[in-house]
Backbone bond lengths (Angstrom), bond angles and torsions (degrees), N, CA, C in turn:
res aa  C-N    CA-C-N  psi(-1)  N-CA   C-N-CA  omega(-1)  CA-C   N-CA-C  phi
1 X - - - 1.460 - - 1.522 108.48 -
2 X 1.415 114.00 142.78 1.209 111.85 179.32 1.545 123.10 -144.64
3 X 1.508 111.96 126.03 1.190 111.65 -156.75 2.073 102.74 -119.45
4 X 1.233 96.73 163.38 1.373 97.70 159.66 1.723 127.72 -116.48
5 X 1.007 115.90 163.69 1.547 116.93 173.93 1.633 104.56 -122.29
6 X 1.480 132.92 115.48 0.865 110.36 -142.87 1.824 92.94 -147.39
7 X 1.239 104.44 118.19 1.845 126.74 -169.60 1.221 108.34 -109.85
8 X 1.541 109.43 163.07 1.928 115.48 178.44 2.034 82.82 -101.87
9 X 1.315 122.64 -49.11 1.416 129.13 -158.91 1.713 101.39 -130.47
10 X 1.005 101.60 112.88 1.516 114.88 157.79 1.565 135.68 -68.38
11 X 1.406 123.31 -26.77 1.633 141.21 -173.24 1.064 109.02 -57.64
12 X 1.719 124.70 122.14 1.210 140.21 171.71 2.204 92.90 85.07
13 X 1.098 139.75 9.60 1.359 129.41 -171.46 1.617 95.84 -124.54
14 X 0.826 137.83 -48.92 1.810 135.07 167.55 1.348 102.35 17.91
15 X 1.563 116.49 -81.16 1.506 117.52 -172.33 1.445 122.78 -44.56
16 X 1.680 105.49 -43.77 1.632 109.67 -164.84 1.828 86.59 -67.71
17 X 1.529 112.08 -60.98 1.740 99.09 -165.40 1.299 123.13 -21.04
18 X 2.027 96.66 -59.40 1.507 114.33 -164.59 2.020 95.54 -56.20
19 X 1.138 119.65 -39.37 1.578 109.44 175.14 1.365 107.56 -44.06
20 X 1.321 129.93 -63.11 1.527 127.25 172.87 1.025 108.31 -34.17
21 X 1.541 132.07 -81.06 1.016 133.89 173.03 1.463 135.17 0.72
22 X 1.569 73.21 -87.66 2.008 87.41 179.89 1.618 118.11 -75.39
23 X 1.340 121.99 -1.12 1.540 131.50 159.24 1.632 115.91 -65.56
24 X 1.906 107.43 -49.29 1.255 104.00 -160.02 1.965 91.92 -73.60
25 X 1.602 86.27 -33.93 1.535 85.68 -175.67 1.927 129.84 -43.56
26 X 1.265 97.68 -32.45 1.519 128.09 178.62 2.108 100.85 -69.19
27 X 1.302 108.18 -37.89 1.126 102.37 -175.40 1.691 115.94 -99.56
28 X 1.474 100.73 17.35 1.354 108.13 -168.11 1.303 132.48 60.19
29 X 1.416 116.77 36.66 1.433 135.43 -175.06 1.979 94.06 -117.88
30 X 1.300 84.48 143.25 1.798 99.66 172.22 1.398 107.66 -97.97
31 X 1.610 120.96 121.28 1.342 107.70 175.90 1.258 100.74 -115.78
32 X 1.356 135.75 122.32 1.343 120.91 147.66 1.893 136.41 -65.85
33 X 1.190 121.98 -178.68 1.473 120.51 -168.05 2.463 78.90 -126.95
34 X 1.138 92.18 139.95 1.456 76.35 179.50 1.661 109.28 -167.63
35 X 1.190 118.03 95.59 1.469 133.70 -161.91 1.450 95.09 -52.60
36 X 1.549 108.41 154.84 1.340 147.93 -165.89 1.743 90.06 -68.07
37 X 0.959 135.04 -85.11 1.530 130.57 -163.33 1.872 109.36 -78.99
38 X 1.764 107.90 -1.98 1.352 79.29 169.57 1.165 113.18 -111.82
39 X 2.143 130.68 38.20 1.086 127.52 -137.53 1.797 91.50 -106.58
40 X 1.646 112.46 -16.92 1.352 136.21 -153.96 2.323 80.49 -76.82
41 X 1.125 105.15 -33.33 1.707 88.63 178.52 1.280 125.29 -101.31
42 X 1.602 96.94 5.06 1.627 92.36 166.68 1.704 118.27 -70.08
43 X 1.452 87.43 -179.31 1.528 117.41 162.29 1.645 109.86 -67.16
44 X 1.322 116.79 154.79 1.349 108.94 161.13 1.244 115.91 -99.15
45 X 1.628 106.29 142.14 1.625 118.15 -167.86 1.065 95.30 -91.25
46 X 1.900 103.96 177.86 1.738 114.15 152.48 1.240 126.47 -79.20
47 X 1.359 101.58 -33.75 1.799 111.80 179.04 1.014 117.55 -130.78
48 X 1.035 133.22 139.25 1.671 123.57 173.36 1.562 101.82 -139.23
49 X 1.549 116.36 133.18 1.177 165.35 136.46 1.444 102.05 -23.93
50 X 1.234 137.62 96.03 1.545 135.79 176.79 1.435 102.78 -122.02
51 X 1.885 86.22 112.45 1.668 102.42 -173.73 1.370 110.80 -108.17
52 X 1.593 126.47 12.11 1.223 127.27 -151.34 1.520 80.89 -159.92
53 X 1.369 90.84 139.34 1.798 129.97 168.75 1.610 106.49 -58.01
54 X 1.305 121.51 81.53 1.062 134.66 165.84 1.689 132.65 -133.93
55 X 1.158 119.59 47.98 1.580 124.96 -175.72 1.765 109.25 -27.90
56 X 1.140 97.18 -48.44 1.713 106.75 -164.01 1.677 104.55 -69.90
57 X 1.347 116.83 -35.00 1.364 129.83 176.76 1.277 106.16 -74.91
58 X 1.528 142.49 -56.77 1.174 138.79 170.47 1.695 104.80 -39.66
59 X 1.361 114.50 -58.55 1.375 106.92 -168.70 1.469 126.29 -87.74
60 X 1.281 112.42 11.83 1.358 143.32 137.17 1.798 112.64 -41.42
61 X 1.167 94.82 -79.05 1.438 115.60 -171.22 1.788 110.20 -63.54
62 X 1.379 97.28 -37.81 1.715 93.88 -175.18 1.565 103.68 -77.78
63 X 1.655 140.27 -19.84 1.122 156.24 156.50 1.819 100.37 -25.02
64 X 1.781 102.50 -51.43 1.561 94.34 -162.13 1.299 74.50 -116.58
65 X 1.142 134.03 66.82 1.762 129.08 120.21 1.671 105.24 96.56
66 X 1.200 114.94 -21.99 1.522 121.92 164.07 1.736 119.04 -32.65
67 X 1.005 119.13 117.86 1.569 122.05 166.12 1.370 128.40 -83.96
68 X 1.152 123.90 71.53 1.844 148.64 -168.85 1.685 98.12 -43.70
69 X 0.890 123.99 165.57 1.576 154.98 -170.38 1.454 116.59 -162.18
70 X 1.193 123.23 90.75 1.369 144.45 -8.93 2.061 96.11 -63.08
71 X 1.119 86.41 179.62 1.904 93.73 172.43 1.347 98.43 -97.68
72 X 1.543 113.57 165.98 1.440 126.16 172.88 1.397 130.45 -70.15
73 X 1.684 105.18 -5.21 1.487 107.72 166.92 1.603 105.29 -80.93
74 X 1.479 134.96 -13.02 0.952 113.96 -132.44 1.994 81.63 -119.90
75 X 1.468 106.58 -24.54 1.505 113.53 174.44 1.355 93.42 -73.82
76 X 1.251 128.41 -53.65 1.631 118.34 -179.84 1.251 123.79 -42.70
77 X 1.091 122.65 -45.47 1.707 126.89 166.95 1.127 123.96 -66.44
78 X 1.729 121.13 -69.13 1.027 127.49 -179.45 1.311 137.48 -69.40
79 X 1.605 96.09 -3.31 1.712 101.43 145.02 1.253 133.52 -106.20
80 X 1.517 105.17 26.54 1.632 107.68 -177.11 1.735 92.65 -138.49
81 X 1.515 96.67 104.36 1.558 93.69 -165.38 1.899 106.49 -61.04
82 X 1.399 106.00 -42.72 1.742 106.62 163.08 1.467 124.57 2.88
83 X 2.083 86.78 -82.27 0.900 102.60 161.14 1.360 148.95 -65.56
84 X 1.394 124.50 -15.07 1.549 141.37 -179.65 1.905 80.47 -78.21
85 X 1.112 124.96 -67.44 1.856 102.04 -143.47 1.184 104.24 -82.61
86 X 1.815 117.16 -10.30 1.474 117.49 171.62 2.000 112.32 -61.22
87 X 1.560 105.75 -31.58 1.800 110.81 155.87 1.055 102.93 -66.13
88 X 1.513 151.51 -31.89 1.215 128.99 -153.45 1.504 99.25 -95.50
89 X 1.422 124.26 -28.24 1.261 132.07 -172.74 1.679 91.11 -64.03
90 X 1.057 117.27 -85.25 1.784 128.39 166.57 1.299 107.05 -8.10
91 X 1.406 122.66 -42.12 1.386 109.07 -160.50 1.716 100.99 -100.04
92 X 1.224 119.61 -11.88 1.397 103.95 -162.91 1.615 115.64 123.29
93 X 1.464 121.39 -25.00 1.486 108.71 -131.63 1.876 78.54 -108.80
94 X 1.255 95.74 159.47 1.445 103.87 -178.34 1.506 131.35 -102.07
95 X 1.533 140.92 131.83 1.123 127.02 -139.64 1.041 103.19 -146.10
96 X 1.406 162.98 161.98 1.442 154.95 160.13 1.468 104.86 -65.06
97 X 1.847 85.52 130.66 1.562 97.68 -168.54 1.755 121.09 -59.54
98 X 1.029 121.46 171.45 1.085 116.87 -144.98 1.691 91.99 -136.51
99 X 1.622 137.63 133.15 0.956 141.86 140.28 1.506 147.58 -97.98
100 X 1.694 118.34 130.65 1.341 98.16 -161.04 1.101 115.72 -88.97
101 X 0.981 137.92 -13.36 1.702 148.49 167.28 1.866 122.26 -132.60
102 X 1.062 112.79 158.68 1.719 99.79 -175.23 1.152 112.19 -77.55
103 X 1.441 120.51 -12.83 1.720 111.83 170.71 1.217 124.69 -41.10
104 X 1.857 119.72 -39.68 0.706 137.84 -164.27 2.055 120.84 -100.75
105 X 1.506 92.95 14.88 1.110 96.26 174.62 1.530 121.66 -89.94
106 X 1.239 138.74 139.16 1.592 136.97 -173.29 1.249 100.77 -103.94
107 X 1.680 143.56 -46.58 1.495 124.73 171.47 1.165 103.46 -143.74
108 X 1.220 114.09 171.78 1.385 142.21 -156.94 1.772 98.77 -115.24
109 X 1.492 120.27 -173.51 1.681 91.08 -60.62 1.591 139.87 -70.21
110 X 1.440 106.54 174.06 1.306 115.02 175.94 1.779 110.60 -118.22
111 X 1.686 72.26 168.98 2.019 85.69 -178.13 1.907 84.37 -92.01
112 X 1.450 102.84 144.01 1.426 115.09 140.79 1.516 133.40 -121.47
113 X 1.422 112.15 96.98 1.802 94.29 -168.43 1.668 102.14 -129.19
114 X 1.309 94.20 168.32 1.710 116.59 178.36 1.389 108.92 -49.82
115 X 1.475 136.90 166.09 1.446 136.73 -179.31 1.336 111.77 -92.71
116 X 1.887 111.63 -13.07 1.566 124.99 -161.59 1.203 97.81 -142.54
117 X 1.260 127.67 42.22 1.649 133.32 155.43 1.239 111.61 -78.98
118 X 1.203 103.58 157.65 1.963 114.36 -174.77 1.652 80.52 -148.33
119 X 1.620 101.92 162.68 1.204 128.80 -176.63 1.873 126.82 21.81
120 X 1.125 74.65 63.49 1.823 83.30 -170.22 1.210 124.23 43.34
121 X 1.461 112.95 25.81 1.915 109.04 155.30 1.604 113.12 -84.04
122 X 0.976 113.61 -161.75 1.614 114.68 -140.61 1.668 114.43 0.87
123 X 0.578 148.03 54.73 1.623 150.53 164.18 1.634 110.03 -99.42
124 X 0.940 116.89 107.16 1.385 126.25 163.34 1.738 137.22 -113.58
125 X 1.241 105.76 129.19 1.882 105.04 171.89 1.770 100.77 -70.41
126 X 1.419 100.83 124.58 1.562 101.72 152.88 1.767 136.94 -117.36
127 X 0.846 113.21 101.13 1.495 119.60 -159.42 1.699 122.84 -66.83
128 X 1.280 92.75 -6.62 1.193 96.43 168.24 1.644 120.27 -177.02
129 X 1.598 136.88 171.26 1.506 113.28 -147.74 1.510 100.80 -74.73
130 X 1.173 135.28 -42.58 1.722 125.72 153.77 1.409 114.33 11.39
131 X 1.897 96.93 -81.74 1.292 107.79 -158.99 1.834 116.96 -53.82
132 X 1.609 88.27 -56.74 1.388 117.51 170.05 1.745 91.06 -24.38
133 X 1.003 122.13 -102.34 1.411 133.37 -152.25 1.477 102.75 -52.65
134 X 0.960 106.02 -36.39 2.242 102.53 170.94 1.833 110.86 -52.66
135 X 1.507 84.33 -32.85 1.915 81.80 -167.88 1.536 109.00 -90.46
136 X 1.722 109.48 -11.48 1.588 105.38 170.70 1.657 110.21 -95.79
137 X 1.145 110.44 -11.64 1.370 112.98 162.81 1.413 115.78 -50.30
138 X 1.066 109.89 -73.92 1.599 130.27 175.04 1.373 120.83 -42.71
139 X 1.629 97.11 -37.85 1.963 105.96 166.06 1.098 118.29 -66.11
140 X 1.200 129.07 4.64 1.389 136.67 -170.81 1.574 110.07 57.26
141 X 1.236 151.82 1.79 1.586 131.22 -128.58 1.476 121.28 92.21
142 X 0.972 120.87 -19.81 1.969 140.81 -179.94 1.611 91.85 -94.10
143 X 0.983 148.99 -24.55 1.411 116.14 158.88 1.361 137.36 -63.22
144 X 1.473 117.91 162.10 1.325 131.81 174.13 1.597 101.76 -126.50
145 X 1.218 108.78 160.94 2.024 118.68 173.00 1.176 81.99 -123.55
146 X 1.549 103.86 125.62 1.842 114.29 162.07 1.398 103.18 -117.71
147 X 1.219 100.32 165.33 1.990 98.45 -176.43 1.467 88.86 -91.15
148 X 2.388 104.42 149.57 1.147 92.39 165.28 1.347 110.55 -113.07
149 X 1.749 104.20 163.00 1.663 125.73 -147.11 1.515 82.53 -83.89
150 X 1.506 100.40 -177.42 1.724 113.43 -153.60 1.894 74.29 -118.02
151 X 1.369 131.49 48.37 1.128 98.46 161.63 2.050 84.37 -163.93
152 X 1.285 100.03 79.09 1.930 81.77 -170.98 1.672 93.03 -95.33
153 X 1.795 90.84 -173.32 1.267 109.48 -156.75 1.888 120.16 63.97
154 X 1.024 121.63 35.41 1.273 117.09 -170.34 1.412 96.25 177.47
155 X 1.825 94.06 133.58 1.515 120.78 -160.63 1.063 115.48 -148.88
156 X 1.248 142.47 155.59 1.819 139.43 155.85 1.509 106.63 -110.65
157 X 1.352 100.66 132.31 1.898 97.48 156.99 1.889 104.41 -119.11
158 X 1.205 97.96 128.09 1.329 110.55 160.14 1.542 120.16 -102.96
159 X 1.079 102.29 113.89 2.018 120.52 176.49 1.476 104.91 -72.03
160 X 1.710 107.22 123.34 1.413 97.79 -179.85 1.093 100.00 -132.85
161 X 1.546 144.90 143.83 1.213 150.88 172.83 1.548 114.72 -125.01
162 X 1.428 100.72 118.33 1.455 101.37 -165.81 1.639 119.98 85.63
163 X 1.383 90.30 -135.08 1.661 97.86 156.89 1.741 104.82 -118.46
164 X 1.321 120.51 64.80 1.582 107.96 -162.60 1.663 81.44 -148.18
165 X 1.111 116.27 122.41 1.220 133.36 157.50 1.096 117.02 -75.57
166 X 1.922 128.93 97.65 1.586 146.34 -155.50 1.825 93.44 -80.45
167 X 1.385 100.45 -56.62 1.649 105.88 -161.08 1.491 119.62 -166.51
168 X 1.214 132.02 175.26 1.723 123.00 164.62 1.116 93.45 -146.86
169 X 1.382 119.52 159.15 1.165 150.02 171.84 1.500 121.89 -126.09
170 X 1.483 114.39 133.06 1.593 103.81 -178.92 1.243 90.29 -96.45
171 X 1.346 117.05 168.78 1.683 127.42 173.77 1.970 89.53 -131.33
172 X 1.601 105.22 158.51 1.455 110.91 169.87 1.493 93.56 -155.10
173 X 1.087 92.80 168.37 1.809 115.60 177.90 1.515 114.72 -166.07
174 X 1.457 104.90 118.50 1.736 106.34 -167.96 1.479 95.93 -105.36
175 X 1.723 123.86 12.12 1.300 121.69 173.99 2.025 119.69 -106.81
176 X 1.576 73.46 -23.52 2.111 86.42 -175.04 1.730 100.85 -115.85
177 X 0.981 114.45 160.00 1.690 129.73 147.88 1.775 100.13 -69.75
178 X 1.024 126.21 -24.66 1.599 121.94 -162.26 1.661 85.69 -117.40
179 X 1.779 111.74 123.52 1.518 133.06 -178.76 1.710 116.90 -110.91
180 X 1.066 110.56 49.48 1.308 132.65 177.62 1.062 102.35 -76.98
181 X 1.532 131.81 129.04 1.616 133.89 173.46 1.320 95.67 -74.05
182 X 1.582 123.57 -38.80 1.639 91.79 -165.56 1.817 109.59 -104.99
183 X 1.268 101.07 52.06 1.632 126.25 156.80 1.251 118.39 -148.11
184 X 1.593 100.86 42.53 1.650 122.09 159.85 1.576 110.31 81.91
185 X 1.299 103.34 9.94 1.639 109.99 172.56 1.296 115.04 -62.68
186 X 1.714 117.28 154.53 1.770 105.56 -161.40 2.051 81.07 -101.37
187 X 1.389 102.40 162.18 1.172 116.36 162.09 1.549 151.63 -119.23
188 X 1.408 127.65 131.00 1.699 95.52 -155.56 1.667 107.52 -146.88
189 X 1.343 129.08 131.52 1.446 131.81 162.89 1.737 95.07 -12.05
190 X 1.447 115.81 122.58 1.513 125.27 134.57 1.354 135.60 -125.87
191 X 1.514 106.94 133.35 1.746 117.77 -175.12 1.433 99.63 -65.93
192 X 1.071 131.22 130.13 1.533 129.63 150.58 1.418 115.79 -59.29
193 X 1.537 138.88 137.98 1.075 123.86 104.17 1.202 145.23 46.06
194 X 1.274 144.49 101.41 1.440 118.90 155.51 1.898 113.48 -56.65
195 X 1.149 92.31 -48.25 1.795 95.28 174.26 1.369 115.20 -59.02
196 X 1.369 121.69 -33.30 1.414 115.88 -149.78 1.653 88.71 -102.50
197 X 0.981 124.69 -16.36 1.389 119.45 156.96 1.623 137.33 -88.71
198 X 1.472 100.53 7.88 1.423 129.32 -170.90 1.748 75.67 -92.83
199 X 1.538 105.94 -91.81 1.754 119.80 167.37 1.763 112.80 6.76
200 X 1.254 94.92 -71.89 1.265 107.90 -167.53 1.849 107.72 -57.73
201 X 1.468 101.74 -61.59 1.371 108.07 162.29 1.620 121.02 -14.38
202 X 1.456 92.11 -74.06 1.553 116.82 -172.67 1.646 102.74 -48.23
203 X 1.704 102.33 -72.22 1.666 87.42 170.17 1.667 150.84 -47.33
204 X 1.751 104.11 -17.83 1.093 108.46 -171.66 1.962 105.16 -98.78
205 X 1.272 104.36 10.12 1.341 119.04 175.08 1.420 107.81 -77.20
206 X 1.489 110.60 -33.86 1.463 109.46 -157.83 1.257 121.54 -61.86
207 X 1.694 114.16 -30.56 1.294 133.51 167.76 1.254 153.08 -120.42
208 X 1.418 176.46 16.92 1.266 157.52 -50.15 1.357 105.36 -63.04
209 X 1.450 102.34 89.78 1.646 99.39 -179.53 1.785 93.80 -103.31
210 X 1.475 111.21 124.74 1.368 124.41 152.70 1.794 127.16 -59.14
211 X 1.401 122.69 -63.32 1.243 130.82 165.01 1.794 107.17 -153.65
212 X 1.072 75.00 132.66 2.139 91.24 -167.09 1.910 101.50 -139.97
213 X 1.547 92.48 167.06 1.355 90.31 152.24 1.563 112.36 -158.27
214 X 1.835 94.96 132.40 1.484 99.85 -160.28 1.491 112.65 -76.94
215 X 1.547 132.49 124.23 1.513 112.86 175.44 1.236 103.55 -101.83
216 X 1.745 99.03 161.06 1.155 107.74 -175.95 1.664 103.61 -136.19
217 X 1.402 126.93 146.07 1.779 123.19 167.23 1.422 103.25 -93.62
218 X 1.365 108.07 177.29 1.360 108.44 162.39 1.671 104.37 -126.53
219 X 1.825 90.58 151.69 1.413 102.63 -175.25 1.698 106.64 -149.63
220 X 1.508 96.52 126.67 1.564 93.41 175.08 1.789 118.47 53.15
221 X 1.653 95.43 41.48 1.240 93.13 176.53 1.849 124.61 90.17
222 X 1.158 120.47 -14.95 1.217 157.81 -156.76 1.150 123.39 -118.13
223 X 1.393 131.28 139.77 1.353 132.89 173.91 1.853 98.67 -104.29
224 X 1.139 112.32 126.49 1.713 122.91 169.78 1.221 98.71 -121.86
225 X 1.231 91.78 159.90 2.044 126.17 -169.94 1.604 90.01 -80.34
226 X 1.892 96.55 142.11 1.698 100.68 -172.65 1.723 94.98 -140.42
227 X 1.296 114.91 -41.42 1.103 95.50 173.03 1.997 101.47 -169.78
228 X 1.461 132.06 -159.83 1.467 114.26 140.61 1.625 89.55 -164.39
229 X 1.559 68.19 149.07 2.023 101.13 -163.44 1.629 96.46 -90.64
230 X 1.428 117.00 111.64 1.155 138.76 144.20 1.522 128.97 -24.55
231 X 1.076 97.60 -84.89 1.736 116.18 161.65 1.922 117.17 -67.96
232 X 0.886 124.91 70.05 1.395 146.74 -157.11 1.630 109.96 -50.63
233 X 0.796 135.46 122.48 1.842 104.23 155.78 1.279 115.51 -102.86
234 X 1.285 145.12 -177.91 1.121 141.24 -178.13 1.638 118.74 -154.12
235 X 1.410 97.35 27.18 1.652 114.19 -178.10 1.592 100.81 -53.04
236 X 1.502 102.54 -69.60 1.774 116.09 178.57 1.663 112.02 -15.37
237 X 1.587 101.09 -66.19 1.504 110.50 178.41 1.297 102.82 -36.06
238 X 1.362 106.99 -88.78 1.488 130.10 -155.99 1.765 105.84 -46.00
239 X 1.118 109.62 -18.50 1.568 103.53 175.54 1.475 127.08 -102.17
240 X 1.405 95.24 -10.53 1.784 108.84 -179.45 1.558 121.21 -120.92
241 X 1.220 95.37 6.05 1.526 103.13 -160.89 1.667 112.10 -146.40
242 X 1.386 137.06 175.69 1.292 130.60 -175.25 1.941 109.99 -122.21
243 X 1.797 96.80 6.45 1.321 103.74 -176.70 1.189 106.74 -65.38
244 X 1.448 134.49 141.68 1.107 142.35 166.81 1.851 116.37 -85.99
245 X 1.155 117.67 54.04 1.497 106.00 -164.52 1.642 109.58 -49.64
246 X 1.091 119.08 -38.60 1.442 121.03 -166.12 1.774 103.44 -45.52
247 X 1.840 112.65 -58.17 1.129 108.12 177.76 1.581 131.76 -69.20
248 X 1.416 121.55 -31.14 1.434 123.12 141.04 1.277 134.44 -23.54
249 X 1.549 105.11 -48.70 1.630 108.38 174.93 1.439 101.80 -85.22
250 X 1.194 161.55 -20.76 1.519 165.81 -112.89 1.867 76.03 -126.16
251 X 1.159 102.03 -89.34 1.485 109.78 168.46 1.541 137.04 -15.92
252 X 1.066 94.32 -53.37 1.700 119.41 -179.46 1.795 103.92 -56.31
253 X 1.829 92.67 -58.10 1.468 114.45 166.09 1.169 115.68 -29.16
254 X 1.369 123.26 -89.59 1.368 154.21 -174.60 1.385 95.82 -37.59
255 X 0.967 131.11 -54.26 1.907 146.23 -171.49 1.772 84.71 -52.04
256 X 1.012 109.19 -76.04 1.647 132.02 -169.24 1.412 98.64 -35.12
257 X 1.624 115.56 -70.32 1.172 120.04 168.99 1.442 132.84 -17.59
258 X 1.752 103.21 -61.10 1.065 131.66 174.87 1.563 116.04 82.09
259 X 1.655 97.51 49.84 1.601 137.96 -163.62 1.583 103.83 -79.99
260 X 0.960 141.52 162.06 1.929 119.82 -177.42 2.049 70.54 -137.50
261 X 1.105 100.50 140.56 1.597 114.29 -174.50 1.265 101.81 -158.81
């Protein structure tokens, strides 16, 4: 069987691939490593590994029978936050309210960010309607105004594979409103909930999610739905923890496959 793992940028990720790698390798699976624009001269695989923001490419590939990780419905959403809370609206689940223009804003401040941000870039505090409109300027049209929660700098990600809740992590930052570990955010073991793992549940039902990670803010005591990252990282784990996600998902795969190992 032969699969690909397949990135736009490799820098600083080498190690995690070679984990793919040398896992599928262990289970007698061939994985290749196989860049985003040179994927158009491959061979066609059985599985492919989608490490890069490509909806149109995933559904490319699932066209000729390929089995995607995540699938292309799931890059389509979950990189268009719009679209992610417009499911969450649908489903019930509750999210920080959302404004479509600043007319309609009642206080300050607010978040303004892009619909296709990853790791806390474009995200901005705006303190007042000025700012607000400087930072959707600049979004070209790709902004959103979200209200901000009464508790910033502080976040949870829960890693879910499958329908299996792997782990969560809180993130904090006593320097930013935005708690991103890899913009110096601190990181730490978190217990779920019975509820907040009910939550999580509920959300990760909504779609065929392969491996994601759901974030959440806190508000009023509360953890609320903020967004979930497609393209995953899993640095946090690997530095605080003894979970092996890489081989979990390899596994998970293979299961999917329906690989006998």
């Amino acid at each position: 069987m032969l699969g690909y793992i397949i990135y736009e940028d490799t820098e600083g990720k080498k190690d995690y691939i070679n984990r793919h790698i040398q896992y599928m390798k262990e289970k007698g699976v061939q994985l290749e490593l196989v860049m985003l624009d040179e994927l158009r001269y491959k061979h066609t695989p059985d599985f492919a590994i989608m490490r890069a923001i490509a909806p149109n490419v995933s559904k490319s590939l699932e066209n000729k029978g390929v089995r995607v990780f995540n699938n292309s419905l799931v890059s389509e959403i979950c990189n268009d936050k719009l679209k992610t809370y417009l499911l969450m609206k649908e489903n019930g689940i509750i999210y920080p309210t959302l404004y479509k223009k600043t007319e309609e804003i009642t206080q300050y401040p607010v978040v303004v960010k892009s619909r296709n941000g990853h790791g806390g870039t474009e995200v901005f505090k705006a303190d007042n309607r000025d700012e607000a409109e400087r930072y959707l300027h600049r979004l070209e049209g790709r902004g959103l105004i979200q209200q901000f929660v009464d508790t910033p700098g502080k976040d949870l990600r829960v890693y879910v594979i499958g329908d299996k809740i792997v782990g969560a992590m809180l993130r904090k930052s006593t320097t930013d409103f935005r708690s991103n570990f890899c913009l110096g955010g601190s990181a730490s073991v978190y217990k779920l909930s019975k509820s907040e793992e009910e939550l999580t549940k509920r959300i990760s039902s909504l779609l065929k999610f392969d491996y994601v990670g759901i974030d959440f803010i806190f508000h009023r005591g509360k953890i609320i739905f903020n967004e979930i990252e497609d393209v995953v990282g899993s640095r946090m784990l690997y530095t605080y923890t003894d979970i092996d996600i890489v081989k979990i998902y390899v596994d998970y795969i293979l299961k999917e496959m329906k690989w006998i190992f």
